[in-house]
MMTF fields as JSON, N, C-alpha, C and O atoms, coordinates in Angstrom:
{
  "mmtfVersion": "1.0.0",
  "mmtfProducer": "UNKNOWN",
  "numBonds": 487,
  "numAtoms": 488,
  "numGroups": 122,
  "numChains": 1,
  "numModels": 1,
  "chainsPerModel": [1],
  "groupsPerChain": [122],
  "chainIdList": ["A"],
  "bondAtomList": [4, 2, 8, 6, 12, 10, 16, 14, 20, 18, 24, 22, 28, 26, 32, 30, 36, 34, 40, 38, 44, 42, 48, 46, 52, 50, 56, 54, 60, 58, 64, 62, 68, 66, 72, 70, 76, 74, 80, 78, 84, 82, 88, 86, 92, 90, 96, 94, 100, 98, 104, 102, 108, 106, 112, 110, 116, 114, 120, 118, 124, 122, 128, 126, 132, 130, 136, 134, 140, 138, 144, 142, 148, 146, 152, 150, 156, 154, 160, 158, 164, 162, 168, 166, 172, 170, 176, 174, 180, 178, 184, 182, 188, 186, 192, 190, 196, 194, 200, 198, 204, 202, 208, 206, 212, 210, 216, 214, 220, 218, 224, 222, 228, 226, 232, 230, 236, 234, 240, 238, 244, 242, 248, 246, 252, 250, 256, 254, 260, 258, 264, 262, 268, 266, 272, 270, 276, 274, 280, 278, 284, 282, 288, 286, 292, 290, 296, 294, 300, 298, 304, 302, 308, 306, 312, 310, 316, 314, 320, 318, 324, 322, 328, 326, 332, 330, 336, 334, 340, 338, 344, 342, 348, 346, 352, 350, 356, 354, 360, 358, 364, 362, 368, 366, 372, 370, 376, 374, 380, 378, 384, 382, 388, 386, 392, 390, 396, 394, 400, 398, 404, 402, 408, 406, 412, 410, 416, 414, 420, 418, 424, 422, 428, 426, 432, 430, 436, 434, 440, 438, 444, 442, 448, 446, 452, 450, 456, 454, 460, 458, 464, 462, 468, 466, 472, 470, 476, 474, 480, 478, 484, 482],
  "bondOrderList": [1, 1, 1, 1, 1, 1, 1, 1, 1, 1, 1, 1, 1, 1, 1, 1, 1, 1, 1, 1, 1, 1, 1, 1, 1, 1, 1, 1, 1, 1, 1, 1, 1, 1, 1, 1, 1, 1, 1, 1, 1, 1, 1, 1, 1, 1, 1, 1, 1, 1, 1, 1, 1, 1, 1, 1, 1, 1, 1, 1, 1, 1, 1, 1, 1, 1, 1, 1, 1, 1, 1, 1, 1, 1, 1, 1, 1, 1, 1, 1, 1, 1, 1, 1, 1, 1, 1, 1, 1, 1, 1, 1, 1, 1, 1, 1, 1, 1, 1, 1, 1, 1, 1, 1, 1, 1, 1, 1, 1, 1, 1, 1, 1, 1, 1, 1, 1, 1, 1, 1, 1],
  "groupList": [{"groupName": "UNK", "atomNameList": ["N", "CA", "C", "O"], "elementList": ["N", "C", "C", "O"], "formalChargeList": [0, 0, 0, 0], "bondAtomList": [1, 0, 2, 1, 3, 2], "bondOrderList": [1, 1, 2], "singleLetterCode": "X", "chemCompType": "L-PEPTIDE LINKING"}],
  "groupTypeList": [0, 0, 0, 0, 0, 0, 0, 0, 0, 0, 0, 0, 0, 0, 0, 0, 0, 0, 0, 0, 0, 0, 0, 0, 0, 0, 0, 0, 0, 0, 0, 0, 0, 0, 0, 0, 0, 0, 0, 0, 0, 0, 0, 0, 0, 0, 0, 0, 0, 0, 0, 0, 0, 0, 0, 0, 0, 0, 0, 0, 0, 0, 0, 0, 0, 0, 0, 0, 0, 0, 0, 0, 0, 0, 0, 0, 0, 0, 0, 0, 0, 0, 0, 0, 0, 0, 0, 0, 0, 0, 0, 0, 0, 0, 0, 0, 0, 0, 0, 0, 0, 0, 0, 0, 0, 0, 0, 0, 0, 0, 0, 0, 0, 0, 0, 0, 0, 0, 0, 0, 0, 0],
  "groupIdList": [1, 2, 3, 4, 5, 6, 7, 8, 9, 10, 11, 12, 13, 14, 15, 16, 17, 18, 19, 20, 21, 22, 23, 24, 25, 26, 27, 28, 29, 30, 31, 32, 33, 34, 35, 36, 37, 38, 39, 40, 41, 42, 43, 44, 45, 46, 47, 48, 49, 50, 51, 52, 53, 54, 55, 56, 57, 58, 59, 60, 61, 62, 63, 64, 65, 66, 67, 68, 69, 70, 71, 72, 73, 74, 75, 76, 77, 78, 79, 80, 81, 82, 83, 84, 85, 86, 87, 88, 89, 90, 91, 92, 93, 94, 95, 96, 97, 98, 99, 100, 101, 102, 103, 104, 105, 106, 107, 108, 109, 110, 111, 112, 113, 114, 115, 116, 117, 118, 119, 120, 121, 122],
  "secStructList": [7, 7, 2, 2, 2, 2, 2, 2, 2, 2, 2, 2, 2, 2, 1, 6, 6, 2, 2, 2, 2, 2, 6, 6, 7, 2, 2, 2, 2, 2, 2, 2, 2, 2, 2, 2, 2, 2, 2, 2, 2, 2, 2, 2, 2, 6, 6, 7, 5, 7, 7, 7, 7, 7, 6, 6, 7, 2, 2, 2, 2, 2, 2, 2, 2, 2, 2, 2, 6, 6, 6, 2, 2, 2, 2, 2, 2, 6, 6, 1, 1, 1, 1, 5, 7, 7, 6, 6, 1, 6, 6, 2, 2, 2, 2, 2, 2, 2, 2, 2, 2, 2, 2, 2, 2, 2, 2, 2, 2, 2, 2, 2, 2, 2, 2, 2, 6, 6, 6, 1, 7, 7],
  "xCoordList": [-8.295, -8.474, -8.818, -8.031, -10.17, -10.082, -8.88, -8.073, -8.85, -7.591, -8.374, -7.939, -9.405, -10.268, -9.837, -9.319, -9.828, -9.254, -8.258, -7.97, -7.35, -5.73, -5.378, -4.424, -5.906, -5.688, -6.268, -5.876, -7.151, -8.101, -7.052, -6.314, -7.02, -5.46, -4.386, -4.141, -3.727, -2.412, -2.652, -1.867, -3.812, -3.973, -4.363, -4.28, -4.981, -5.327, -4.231, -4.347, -3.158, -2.066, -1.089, -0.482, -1.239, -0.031, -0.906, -0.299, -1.728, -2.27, -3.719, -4.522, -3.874, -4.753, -6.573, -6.893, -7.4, -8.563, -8.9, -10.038, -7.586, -7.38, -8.025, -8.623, -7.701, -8.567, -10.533, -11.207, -11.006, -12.297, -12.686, -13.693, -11.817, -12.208, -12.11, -12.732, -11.309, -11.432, -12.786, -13.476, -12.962, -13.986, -15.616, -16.524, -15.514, -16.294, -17.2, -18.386, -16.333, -16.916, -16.203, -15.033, -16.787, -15.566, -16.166, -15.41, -17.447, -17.437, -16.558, -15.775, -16.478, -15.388, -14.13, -13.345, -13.741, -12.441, -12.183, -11.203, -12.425, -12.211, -11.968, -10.857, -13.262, -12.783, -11.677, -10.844, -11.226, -10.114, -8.986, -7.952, -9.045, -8.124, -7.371, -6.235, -8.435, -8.353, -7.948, -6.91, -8.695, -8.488, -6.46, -5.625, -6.498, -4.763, -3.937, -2.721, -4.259, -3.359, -3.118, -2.09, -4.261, -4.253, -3.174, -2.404, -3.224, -2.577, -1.15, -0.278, -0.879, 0.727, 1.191, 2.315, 0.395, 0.761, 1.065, 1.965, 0.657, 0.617, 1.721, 2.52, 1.793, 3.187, 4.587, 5.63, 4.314, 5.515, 5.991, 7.11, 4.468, 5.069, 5.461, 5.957, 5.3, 5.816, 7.203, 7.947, 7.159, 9.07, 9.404, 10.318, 8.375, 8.428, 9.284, 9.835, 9.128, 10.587, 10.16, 9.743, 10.422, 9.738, 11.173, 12.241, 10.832, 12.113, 12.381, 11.413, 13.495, 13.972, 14.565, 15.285, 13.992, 14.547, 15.683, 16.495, 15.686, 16.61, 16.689, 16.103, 17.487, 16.979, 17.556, 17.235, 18.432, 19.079, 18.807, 19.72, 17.732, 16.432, 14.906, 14.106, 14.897, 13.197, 12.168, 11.183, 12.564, 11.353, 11.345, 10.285, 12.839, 12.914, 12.812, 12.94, 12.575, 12.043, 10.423, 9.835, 9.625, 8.08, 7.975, 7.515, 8.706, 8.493, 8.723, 8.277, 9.446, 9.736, 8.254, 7.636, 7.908, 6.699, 5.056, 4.206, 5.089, 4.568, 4.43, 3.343, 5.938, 5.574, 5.833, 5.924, 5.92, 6.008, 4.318, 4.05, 3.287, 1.87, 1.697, 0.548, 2.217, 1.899, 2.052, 1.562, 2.879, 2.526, 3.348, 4.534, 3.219, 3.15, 4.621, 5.821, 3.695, 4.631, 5.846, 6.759, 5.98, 7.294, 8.266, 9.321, 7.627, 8.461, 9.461, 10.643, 8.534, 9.227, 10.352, 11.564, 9.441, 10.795, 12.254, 13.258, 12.13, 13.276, 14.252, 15.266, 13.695, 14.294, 14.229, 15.307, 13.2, 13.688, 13.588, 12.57, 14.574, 14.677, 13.07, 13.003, 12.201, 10.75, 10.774, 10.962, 10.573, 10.627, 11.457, 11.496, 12.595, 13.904, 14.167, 15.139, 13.085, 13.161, 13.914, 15.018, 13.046, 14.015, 13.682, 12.73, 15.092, 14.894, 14.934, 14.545, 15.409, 15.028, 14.158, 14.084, 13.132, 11.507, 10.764, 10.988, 10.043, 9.288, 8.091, 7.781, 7.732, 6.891, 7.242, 6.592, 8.423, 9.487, 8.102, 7.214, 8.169, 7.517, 6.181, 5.379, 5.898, 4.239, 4.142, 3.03, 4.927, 4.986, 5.302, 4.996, 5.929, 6.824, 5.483, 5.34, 4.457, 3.653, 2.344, 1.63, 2.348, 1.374, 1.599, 0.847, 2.787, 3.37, 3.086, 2.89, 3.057, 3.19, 1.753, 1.505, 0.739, -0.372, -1.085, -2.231, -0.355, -0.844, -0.906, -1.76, 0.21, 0.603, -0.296, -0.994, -0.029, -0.85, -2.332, -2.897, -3.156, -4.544, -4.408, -4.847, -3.802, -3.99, -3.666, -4.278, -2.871, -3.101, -4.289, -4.628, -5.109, -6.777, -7.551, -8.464, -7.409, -8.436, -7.699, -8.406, -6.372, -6.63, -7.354, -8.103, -6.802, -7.303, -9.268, -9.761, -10.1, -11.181, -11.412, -12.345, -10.577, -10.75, -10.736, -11.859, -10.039, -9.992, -11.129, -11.499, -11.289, -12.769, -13.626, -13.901, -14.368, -15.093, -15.302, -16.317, -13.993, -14.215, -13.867, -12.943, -14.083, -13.912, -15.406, -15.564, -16.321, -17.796, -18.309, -19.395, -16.797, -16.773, -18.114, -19.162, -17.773, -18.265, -18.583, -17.894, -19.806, -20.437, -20.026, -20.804],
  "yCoordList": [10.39, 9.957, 11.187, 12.111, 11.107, 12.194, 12.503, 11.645, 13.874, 14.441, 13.634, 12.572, 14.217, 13.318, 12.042, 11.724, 11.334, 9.537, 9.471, 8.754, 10.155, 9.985, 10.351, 9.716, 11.656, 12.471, 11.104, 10.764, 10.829, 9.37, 8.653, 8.458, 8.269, 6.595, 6.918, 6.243, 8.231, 8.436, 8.539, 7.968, 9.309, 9.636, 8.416, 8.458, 6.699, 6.199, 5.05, 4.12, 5.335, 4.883, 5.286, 4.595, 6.873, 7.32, 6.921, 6.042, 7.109, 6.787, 5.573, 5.685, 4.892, 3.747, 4.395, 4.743, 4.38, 4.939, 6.51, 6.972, 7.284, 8.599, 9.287, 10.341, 8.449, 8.337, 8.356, 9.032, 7.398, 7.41, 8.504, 9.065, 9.187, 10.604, 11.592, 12.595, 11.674, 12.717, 12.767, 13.756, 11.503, 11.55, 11.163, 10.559, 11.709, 11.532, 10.479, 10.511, 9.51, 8.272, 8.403, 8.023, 8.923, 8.94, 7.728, 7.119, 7.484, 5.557, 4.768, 4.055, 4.704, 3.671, 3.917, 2.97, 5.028, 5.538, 5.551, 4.812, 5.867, 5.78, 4.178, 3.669, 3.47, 2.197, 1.883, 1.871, 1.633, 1.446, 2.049, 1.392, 3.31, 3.378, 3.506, 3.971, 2.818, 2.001, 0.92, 0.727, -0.204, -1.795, -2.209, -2.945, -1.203, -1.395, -0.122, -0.041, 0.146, 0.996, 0.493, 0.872, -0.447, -1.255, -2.525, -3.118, -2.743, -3.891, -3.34, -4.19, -2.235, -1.666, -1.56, -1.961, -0.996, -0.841, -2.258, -2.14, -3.402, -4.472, -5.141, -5.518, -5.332, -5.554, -5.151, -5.802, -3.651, -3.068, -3.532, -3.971, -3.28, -3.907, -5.186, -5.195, -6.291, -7.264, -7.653, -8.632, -6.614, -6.485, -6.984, -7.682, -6.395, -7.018, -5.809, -4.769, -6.441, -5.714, -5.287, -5.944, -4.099, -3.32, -3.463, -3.147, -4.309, -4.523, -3.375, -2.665, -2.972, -1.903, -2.815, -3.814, -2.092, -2.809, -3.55, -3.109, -4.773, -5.967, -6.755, -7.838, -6.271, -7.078, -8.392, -8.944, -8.764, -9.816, -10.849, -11.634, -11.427, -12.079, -11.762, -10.892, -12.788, -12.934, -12.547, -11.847, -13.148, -13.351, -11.926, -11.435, -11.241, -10.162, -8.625, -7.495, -9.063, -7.836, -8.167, -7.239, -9.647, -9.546, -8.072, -6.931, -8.967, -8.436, -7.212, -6.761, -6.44, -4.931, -4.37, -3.353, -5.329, -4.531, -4.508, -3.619, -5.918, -5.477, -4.481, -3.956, -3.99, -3.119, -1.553, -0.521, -1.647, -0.691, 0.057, 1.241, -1.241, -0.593, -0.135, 0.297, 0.199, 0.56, 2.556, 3.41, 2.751, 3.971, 5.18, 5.116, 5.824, 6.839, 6.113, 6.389, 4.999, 4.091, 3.8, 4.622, 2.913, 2.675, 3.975, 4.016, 5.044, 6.316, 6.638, 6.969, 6.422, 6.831, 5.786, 5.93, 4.476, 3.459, 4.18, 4.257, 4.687, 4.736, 5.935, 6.151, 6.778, 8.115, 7.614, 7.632, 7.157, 6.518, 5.701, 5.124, 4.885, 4.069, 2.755, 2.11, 2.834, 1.575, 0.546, 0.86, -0.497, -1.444, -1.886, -2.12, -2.127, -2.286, -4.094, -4.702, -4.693, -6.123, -6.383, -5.905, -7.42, -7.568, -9.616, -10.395, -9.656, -11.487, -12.017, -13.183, -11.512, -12.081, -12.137, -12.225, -12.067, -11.698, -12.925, -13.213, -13.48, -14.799, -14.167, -14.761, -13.459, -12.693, -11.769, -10.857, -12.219, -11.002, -11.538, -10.761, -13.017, -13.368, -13.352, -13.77, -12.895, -12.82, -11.064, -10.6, -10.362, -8.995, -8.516, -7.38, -9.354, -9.383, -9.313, -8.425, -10.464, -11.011, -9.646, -9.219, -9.344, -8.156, -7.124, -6.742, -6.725, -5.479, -5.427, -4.395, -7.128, -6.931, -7.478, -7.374, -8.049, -7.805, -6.507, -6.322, -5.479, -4.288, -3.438, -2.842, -3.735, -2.919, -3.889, -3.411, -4.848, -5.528, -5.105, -4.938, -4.879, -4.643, -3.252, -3.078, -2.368, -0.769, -0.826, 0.103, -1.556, -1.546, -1.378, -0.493, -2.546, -2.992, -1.585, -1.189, -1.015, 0.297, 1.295, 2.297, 1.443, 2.798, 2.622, 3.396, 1.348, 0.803, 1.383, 2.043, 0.814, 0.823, 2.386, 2.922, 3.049, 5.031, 5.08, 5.388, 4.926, 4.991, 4.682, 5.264, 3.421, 3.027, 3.879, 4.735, 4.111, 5.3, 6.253, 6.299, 7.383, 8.561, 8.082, 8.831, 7.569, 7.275, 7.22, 7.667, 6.701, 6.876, 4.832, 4.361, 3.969, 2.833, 2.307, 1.779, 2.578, 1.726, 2.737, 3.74, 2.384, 2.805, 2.833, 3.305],
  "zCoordList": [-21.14, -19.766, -18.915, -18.717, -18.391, -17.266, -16.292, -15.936, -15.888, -15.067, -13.738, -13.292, -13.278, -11.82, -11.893, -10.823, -12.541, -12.704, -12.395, -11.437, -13.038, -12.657, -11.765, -11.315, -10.858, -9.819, -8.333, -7.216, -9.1, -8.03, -7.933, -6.967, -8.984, -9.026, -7.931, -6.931, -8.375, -7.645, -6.276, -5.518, -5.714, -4.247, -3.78, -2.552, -4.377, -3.954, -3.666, -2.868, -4.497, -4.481, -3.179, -2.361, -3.394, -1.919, -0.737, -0.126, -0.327, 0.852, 0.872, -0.054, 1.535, 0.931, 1.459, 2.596, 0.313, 0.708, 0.365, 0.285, 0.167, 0.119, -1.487, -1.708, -2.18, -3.724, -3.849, -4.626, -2.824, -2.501, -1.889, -2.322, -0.479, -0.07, -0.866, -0.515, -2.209, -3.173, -4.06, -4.308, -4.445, -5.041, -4.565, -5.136, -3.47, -2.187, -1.774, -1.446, -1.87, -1.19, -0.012, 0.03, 1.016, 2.178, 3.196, 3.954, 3.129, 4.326, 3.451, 4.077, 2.147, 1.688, 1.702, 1.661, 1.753, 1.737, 3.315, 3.409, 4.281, 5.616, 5.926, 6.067, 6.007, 5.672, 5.139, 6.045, 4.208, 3.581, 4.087, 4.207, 4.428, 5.668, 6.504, 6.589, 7.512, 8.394, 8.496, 9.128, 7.86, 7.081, 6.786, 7.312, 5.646, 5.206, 6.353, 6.526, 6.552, 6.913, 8.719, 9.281, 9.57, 10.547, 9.891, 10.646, 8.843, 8.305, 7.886, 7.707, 7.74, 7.936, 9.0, 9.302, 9.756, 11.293, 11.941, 12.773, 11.838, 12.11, 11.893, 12.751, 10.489, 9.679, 10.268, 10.213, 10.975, 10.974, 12.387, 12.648, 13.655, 14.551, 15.107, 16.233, 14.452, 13.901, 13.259, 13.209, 12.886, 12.595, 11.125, 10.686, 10.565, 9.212, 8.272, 8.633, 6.916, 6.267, 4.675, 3.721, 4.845, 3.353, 2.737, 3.262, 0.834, 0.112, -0.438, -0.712, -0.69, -1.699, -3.054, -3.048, -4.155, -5.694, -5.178, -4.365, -5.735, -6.007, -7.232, -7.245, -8.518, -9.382, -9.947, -11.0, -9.078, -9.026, -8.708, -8.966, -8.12, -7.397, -7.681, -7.337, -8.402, -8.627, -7.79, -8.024, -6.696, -5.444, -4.538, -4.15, -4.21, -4.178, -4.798, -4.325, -5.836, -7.252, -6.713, -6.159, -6.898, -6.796, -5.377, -5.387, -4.289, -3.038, -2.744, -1.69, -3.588, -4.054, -4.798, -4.483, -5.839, -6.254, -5.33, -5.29, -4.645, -3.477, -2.698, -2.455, -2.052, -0.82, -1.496, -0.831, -2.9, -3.448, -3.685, -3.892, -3.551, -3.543, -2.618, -2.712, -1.307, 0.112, -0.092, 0.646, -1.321, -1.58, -0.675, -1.0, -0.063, 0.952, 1.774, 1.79, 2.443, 3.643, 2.666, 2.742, 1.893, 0.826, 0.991, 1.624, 0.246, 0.227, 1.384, 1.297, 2.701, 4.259, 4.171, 4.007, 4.362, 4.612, 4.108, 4.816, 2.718, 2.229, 2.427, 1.763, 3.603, 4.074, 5.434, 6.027, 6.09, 7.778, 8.107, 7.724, 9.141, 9.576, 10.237, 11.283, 9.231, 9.487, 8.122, 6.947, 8.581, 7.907, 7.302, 6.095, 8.494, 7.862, 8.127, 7.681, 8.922, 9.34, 10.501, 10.76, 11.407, 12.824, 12.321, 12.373, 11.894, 12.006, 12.871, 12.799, 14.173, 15.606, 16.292, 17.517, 15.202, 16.093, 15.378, 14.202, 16.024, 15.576, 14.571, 13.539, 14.797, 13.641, 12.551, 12.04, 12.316, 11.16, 10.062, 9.71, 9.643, 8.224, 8.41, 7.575, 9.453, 9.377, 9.493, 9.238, 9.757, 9.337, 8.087, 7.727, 7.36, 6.099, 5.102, 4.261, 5.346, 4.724, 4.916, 4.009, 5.888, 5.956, 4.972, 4.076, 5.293, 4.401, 3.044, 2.404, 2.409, 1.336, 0.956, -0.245, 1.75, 1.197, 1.524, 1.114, 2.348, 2.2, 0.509, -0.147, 0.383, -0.647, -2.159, -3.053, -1.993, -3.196, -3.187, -4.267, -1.737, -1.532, -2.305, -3.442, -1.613, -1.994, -3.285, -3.812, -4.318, -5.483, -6.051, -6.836, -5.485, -6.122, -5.44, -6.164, -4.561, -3.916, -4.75, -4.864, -5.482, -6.048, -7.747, -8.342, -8.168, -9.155, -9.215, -10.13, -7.817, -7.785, -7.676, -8.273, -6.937, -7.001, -8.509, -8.906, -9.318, -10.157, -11.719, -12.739, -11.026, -12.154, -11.617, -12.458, -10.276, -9.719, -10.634, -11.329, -10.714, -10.715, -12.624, -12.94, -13.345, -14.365, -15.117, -16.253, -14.449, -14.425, -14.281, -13.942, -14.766, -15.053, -14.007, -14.379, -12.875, -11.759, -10.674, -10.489, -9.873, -8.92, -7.318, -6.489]
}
């Protein structure tokens, strides 16, 4: 496996888009973002809620590996106080729901940094 591939994957993983600026696609990587990373920001002010491992619950383990693709953001949550969930906010589950299609999207963009700098795909 190329070192450039793997080095692509991971950066495209910690930060969303950040994998494409390495391997210098930077309109797609800027794009990208922008795109998820407007869609974290969104999530968060919304009052939505990044899971920490639960493996006692199905639905809460998925929702862990979700916001676990968010990369970078995941990491913080778990040293400061963001995305800890406000259920008194009428948009907790529509922030909830952002978060975690953030992190599922940035899966597929480091995945795609990855086929990139692999030679797979253009």
């Amino acid at each position: 496996m190329k070192k450039k591939a793997m080095i692509a994957g991971i950066l495209g993983w910690l930060v969303p888009g950040l994998g494409h600026i390495y391997i210098r696609k930077y309109w797609r990587g800027i794009l990208l973002l922008v795109a998820i990373g407007l869609m974290s920001v969104m999530g968060l002010v919304m009052g939505g809620r990044i899971y920490s491992l639960q493996a006692e619950n199905p639905l809460t383990f998925l929702a862990f590996l979700s916001d676990l693709g968010s990369g970078l953001l995941y990491l913080l949550s778990r040293f400061l106080p963001i995305g800890l969930g406000e259920l008194e906010r009428v948009s907790f589950e529509f922030g909830t729901a952002y978060l975690a299609g953030a992190g599922l999207l940035n899966y597929l963009v480091a995945l795609d940094a990855w086929d990139i700098a692999r030679g797979k795909k253009s």
